[in-house]
Biopython code that builds the backbone (N, CA, C, O; Angstrom):
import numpy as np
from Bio.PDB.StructureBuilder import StructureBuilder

atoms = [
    (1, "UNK", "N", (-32.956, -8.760, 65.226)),
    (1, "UNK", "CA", (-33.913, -9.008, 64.170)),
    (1, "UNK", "C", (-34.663, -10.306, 64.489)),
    (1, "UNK", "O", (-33.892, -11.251, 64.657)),
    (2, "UNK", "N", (-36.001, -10.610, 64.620)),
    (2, "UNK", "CA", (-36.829, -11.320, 64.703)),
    (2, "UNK", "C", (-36.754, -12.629, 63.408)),
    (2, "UNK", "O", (-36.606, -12.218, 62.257)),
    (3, "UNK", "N", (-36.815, -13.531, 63.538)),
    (3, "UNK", "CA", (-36.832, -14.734, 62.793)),
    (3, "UNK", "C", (-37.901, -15.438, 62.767)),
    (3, "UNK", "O", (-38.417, -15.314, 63.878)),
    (4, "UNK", "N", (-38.696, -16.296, 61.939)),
    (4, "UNK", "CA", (-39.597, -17.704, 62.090)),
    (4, "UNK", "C", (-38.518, -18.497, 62.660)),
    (4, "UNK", "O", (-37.294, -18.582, 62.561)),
    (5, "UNK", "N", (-39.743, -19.197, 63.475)),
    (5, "UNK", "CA", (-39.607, -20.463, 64.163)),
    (5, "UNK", "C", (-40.203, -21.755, 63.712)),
    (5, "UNK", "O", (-41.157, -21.678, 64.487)),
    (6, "UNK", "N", (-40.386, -22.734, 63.167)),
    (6, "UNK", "CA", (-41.423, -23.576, 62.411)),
    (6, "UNK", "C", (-41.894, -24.609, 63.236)),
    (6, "UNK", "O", (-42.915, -25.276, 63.069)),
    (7, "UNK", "N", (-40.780, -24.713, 64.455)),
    (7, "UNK", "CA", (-41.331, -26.183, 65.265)),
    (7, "UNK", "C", (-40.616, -25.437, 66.996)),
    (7, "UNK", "O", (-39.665, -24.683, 67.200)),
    (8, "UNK", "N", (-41.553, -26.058, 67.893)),
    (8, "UNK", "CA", (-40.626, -26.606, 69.934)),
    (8, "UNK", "C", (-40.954, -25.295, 69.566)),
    (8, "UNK", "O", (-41.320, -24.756, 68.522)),
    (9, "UNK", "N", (-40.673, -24.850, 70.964)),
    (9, "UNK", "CA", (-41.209, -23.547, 71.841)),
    (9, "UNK", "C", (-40.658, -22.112, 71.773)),
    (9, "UNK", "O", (-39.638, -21.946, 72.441)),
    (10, "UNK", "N", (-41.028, -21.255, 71.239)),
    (10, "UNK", "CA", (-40.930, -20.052, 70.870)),
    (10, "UNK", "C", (-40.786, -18.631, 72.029)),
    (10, "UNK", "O", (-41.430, -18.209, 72.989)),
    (11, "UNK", "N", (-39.107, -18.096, 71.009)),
    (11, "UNK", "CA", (-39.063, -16.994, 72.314)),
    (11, "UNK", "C", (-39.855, -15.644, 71.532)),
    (11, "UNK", "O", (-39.656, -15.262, 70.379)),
    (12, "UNK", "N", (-40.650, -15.162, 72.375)),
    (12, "UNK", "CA", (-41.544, -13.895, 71.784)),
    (12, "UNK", "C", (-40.766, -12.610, 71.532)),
    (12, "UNK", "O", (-41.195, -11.665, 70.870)),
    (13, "UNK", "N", (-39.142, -12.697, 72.347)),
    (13, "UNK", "CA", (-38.295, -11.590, 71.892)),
    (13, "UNK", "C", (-38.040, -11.982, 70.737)),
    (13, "UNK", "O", (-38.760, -11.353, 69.961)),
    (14, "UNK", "N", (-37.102, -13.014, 69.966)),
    (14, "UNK", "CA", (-36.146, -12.903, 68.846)),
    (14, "UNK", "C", (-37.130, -14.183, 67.526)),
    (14, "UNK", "O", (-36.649, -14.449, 66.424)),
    (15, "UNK", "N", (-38.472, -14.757, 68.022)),
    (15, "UNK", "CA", (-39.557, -15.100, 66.937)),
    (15, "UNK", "C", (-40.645, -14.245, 67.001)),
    (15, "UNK", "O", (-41.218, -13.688, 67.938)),
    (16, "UNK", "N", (-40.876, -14.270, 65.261)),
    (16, "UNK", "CA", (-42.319, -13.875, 65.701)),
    (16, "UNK", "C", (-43.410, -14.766, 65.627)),
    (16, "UNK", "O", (-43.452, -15.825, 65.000)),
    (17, "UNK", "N", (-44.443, -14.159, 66.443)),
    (17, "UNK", "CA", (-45.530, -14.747, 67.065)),
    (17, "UNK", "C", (-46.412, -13.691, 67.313)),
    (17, "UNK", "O", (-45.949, -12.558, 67.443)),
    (18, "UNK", "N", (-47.881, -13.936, 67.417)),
    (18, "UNK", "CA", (-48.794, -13.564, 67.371)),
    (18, "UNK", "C", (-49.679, -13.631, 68.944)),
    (18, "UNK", "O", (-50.206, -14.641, 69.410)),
    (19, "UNK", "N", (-49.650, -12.094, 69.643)),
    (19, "UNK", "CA", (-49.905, -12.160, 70.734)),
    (19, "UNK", "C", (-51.326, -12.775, 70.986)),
    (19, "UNK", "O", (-52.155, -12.531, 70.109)),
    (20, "UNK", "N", (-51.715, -13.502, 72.004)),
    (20, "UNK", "CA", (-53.013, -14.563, 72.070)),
    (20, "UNK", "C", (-53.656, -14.169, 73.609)),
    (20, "UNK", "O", (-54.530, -14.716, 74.281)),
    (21, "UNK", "N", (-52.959, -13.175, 73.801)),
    (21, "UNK", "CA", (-53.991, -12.239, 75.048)),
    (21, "UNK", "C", (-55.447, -12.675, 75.173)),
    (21, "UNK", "O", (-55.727, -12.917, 76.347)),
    (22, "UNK", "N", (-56.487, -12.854, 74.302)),
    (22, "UNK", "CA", (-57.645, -12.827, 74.547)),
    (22, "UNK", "C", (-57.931, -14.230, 75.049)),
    (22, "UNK", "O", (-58.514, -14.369, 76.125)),
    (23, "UNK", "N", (-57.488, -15.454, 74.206)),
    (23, "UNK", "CA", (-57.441, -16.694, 74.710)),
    (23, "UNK", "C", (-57.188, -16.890, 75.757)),
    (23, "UNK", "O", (-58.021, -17.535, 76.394)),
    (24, "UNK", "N", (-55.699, -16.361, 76.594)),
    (24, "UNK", "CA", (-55.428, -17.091, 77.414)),
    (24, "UNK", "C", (-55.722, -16.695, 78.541)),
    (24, "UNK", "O", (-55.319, -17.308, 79.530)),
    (25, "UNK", "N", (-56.740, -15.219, 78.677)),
    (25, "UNK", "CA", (-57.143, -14.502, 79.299)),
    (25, "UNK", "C", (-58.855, -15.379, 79.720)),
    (25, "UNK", "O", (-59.400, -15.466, 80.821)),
    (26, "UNK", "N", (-59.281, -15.864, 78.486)),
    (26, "UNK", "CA", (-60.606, -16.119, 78.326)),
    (26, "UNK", "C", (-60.093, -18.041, 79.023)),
    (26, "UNK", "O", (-60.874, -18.695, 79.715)),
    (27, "UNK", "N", (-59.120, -18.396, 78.733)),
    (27, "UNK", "CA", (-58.983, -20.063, 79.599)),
    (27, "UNK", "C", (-58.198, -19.633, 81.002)),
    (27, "UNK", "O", (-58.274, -20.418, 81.947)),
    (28, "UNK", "N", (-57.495, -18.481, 81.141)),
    (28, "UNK", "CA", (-57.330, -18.311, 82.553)),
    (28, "UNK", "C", (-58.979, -17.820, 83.398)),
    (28, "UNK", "O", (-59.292, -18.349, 84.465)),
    (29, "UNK", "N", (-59.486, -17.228, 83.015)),
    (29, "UNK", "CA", (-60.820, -17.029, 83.782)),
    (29, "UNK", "C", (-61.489, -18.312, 84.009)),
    (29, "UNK", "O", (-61.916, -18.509, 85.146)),
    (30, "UNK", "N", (-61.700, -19.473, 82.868)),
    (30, "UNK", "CA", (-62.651, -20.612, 82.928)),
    (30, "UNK", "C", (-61.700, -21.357, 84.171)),
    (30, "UNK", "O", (-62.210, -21.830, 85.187)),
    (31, "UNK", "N", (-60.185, -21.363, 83.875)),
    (31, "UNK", "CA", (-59.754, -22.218, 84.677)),
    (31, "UNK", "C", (-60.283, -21.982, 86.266)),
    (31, "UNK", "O", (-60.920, -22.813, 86.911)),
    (32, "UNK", "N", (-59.875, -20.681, 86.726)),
    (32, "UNK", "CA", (-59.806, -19.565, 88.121)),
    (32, "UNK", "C", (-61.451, -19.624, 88.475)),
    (32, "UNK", "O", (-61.732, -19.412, 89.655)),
    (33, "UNK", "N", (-62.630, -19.912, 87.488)),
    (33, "UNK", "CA", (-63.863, -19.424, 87.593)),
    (33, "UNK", "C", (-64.035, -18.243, 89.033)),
    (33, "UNK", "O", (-63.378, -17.217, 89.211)),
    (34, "UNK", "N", (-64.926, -18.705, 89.745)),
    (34, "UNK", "CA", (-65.792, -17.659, 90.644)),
    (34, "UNK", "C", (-65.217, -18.638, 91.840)),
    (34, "UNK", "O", (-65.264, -19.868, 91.871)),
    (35, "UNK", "N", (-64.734, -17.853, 92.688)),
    (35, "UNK", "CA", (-63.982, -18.240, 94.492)),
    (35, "UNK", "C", (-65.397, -18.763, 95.145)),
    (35, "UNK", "O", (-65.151, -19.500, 96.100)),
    (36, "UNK", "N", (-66.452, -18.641, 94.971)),
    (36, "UNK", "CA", (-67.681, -19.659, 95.524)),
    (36, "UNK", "C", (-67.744, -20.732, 94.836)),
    (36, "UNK", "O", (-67.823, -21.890, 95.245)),
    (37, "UNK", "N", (-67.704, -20.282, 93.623)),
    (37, "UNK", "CA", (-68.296, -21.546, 93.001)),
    (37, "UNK", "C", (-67.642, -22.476, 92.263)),
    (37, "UNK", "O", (-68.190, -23.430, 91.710)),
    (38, "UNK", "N", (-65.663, -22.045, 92.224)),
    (38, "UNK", "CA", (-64.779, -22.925, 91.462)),
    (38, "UNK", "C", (-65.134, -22.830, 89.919)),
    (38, "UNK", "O", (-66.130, -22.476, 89.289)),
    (39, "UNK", "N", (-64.122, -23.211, 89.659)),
    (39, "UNK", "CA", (-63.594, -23.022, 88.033)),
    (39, "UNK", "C", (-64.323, -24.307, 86.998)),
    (39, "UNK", "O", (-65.416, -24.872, 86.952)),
    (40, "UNK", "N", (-63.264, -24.361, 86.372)),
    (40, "UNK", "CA", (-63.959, -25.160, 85.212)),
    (40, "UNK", "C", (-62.925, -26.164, 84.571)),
    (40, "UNK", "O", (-62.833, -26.802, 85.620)),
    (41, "UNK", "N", (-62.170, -26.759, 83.823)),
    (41, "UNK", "CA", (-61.696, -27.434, 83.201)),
    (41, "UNK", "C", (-61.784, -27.379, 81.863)),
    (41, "UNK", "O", (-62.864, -27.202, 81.298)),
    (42, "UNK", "N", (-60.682, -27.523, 81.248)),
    (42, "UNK", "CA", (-61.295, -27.342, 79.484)),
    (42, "UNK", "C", (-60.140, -28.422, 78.868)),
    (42, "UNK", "O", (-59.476, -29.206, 79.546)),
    (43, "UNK", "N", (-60.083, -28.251, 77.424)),
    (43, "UNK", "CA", (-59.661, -29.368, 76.514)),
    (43, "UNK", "C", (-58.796, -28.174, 75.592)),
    (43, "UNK", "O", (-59.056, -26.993, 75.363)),
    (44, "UNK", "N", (-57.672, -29.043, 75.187)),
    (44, "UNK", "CA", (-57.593, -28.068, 74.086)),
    (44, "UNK", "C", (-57.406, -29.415, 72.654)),
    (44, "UNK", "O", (-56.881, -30.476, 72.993)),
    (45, "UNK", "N", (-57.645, -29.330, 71.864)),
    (45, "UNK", "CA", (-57.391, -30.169, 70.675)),
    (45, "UNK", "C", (-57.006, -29.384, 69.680)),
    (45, "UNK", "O", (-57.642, -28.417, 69.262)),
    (46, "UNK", "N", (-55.929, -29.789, 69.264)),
    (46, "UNK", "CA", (-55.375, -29.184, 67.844)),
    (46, "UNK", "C", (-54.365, -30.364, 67.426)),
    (46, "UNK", "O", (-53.834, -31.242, 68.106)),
    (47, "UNK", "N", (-54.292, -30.039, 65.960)),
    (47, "UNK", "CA", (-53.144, -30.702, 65.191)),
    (47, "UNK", "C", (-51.634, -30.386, 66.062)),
    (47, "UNK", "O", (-51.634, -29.415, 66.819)),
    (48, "UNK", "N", (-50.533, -31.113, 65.951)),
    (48, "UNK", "CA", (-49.469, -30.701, 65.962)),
    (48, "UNK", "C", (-48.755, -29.136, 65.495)),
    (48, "UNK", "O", (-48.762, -28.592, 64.390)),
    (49, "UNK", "N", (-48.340, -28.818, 66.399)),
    (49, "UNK", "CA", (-47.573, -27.233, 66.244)),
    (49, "UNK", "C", (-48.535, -26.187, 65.969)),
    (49, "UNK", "O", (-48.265, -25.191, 65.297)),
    (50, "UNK", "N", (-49.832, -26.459, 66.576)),
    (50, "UNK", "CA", (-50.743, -25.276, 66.834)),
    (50, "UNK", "C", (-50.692, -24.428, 68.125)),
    (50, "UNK", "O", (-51.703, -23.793, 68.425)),
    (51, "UNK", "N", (-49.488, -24.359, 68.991)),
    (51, "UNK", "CA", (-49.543, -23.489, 69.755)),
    (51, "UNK", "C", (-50.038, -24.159, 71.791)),
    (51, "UNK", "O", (-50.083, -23.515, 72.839)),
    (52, "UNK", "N", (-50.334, -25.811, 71.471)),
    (52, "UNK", "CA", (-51.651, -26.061, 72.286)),
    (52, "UNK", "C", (-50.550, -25.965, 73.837)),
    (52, "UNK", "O", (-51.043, -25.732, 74.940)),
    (53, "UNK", "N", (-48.991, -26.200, 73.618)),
    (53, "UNK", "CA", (-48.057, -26.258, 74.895)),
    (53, "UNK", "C", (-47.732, -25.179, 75.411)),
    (53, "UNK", "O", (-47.689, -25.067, 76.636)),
    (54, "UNK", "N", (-47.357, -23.882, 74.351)),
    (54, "UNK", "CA", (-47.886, -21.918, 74.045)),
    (54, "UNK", "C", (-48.641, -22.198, 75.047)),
    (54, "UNK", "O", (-48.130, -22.137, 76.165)),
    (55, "UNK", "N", (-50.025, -22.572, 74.917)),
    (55, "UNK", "CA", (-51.249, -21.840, 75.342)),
    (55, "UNK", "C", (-50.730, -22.364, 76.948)),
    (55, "UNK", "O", (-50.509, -21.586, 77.876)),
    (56, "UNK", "N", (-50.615, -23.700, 77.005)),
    (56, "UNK", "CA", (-50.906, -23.994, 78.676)),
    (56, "UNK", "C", (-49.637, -23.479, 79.276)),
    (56, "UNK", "O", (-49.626, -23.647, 80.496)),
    (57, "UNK", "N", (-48.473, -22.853, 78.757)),
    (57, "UNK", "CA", (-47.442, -22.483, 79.709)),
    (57, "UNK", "C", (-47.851, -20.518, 79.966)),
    (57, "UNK", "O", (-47.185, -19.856, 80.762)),
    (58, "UNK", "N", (-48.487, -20.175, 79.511)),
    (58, "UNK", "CA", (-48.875, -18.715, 79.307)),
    (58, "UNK", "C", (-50.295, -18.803, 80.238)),
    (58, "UNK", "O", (-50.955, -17.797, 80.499)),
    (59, "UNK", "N", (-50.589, -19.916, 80.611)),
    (59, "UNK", "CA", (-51.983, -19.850, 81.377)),
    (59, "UNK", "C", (-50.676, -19.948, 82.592)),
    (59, "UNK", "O", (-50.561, -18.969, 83.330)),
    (60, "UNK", "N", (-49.971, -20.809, 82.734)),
    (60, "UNK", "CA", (-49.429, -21.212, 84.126)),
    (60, "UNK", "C", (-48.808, -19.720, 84.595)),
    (60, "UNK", "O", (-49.313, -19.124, 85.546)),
    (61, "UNK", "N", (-47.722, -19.194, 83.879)),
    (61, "UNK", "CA", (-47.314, -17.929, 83.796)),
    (61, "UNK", "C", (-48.140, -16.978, 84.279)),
    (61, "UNK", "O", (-47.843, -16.301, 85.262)),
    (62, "UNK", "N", (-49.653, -16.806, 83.381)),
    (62, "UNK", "CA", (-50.193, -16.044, 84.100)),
    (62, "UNK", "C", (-51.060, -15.929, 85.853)),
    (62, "UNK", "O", (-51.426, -14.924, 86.461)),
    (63, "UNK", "N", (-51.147, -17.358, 86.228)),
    (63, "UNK", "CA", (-51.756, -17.480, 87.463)),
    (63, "UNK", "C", (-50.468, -17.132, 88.433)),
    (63, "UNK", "O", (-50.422, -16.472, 89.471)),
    (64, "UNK", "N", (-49.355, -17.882, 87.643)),
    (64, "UNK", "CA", (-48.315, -17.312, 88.732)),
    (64, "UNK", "C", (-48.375, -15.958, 88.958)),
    (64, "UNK", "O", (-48.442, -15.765, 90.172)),
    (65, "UNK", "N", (-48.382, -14.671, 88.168)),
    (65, "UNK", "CA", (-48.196, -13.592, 88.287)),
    (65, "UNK", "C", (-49.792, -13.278, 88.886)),
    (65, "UNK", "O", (-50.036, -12.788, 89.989)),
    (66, "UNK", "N", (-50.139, -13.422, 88.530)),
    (66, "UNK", "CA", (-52.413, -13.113, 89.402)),
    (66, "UNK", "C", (-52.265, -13.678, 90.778)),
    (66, "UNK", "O", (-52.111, -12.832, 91.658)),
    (67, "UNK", "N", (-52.280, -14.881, 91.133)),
    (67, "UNK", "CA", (-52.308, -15.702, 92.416)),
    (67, "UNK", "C", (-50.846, -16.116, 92.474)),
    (67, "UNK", "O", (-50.471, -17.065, 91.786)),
    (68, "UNK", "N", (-50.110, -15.542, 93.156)),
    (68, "UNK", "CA", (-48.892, -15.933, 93.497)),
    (68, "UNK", "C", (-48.877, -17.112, 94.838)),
    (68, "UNK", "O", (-48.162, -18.067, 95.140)),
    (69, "UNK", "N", (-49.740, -16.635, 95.252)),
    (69, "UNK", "CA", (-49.687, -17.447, 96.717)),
    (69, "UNK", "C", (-50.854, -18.147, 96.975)),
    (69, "UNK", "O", (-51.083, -18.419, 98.154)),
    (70, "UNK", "N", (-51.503, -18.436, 96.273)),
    (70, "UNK", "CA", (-52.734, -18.928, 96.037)),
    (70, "UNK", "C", (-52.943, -20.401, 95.409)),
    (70, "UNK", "O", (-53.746, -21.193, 95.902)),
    (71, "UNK", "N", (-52.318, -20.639, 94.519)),
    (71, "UNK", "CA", (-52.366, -21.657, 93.592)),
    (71, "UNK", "C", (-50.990, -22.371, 93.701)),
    (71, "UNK", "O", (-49.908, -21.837, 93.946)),
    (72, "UNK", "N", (-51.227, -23.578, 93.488)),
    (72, "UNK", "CA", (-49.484, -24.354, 93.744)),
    (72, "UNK", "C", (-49.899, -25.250, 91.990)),
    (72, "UNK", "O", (-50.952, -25.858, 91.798)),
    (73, "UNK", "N", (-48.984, -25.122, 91.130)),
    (73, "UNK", "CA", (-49.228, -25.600, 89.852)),
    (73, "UNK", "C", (-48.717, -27.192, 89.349)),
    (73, "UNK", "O", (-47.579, -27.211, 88.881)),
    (74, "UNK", "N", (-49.149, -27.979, 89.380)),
    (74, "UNK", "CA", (-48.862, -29.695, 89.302)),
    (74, "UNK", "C", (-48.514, -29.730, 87.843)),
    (74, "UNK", "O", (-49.458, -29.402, 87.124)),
    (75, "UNK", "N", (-47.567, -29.998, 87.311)),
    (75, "UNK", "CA", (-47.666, -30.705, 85.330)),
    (75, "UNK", "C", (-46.774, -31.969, 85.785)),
    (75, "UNK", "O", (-45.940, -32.240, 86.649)),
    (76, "UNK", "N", (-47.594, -32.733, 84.440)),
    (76, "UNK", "CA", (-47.231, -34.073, 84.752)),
    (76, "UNK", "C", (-47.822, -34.444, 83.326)),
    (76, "UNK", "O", (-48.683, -33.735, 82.804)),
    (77, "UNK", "N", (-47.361, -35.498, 82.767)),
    (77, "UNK", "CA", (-47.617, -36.248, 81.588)),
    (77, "UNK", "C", (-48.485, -37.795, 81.983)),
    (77, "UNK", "O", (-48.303, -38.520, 82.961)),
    (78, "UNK", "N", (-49.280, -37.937, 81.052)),
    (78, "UNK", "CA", (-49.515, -39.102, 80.850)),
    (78, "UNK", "C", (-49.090, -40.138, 80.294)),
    (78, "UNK", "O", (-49.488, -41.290, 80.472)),
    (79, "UNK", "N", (-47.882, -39.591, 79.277)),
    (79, "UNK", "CA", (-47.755, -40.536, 77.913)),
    (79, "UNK", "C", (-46.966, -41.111, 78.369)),
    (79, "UNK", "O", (-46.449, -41.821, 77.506)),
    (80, "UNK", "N", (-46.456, -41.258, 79.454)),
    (80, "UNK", "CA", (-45.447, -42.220, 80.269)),
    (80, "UNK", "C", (-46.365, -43.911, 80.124)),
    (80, "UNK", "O", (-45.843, -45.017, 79.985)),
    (81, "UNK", "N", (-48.020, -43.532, 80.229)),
    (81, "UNK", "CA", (-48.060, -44.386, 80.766)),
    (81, "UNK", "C", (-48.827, -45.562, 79.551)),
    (81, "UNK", "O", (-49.490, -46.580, 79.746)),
    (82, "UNK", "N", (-48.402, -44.909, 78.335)),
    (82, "UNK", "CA", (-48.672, -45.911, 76.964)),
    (82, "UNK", "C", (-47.593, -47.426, 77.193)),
    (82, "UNK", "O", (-47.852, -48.579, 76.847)),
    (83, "UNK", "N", (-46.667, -47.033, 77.713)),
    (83, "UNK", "CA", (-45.525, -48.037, 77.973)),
    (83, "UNK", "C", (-45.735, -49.521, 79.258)),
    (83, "UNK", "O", (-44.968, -50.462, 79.461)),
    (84, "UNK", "N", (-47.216, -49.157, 79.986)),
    (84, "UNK", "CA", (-47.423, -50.079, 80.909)),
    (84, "UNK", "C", (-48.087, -51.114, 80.257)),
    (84, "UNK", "O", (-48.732, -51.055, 79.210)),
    (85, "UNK", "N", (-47.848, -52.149, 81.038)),
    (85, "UNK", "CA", (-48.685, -53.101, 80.036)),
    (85, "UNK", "C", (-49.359, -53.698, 81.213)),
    (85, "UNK", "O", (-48.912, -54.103, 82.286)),
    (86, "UNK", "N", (-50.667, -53.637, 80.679)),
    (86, "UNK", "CA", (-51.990, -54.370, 82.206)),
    (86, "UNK", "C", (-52.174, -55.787, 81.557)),
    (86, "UNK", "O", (-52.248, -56.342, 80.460)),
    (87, "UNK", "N", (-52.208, -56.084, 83.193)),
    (87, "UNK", "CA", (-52.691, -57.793, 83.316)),
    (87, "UNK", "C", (-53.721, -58.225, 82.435)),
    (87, "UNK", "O", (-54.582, -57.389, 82.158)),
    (88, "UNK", "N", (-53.800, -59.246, 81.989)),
    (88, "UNK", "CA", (-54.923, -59.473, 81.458)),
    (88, "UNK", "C", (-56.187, -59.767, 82.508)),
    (88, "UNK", "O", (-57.168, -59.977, 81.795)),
    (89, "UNK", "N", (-56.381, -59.819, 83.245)),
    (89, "UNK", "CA", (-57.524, -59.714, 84.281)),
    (89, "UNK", "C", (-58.184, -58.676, 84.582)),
    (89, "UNK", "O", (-59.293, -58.551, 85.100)),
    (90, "UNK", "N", (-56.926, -57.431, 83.985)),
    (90, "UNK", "CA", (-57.628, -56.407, 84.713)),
    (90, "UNK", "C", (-58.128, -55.102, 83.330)),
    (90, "UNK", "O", (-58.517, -53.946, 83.499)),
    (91, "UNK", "N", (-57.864, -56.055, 81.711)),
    (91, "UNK", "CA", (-57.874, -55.301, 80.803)),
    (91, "UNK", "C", (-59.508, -55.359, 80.230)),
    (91, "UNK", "O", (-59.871, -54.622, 79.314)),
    (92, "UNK", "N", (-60.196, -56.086, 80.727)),
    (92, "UNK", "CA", (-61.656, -56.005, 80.702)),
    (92, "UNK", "C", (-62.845, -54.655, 80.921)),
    (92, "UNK", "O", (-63.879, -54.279, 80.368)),
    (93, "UNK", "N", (-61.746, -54.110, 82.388)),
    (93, "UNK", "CA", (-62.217, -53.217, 83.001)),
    (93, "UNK", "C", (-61.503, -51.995, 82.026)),
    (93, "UNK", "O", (-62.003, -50.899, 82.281)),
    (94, "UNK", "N", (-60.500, -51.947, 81.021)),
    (94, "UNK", "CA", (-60.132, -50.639, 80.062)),
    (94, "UNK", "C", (-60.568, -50.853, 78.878)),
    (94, "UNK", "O", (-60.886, -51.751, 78.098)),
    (95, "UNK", "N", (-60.454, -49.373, 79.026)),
    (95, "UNK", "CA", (-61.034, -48.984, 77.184)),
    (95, "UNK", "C", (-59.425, -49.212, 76.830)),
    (95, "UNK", "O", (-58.445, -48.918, 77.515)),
    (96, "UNK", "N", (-59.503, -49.906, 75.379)),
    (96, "UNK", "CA", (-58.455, -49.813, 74.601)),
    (96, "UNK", "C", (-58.697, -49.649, 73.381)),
    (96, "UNK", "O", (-59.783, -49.911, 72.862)),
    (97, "UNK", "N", (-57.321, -49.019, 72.562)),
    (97, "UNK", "CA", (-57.721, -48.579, 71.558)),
    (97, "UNK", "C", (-56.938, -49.474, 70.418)),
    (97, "UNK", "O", (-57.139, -49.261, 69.222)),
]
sb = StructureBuilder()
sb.init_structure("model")
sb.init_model(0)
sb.init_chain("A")
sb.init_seg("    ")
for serial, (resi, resn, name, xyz) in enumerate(atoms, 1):
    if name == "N":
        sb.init_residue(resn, " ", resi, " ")
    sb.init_atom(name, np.array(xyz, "f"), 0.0, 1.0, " ", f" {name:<3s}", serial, name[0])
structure = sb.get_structure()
């Protein structure tokens, strides 16, 4: 029997969830674009627990299964790097917030 999930990452056997085929179909194409002319890059913005970590592991998933041997997939975080603290010499040259 299928259950809600309310929060962290969702199994599509035993939660339900709402299949998003068209999306990730429509950001796997922008990503992959045209073999002449290269792809594209996109953004995703949403509130918290809209799906936005869903979306990018179902894009990765799917290139794996499309381009198996084609694509080598990098993830990596940034938020590591809220914790550095820059010189003051060199904080002129950043945007801060």
């Amino acid at each position: 029997m299928r259950r809600f999930h309310p929060h962290g990452l969702i199994d599509k056997d035993i939660h339900f969830s709402v299949p998003r085929t068209d999306i990730v179909h429509q950001y796997l194409d922008q990503l992959i674009g045209h073999p002449e002319k290269g792809g594209n890059y996109f953004t995703v913005w949403a509130p918290q627990q809209t799906g936005k970590t869903w979306l990018t592991r179902q894009i990765v998933q799917e290139i794996d299964h499309r381009y198996p041997d084609q694509y080598e997939i990098l993830s990596f975080s940034l938020g590591v790097l809220r914790s550095i603290s820059i010189p003051e010499k060199y904080r002129s040259a950043c945007i801060m917030r």
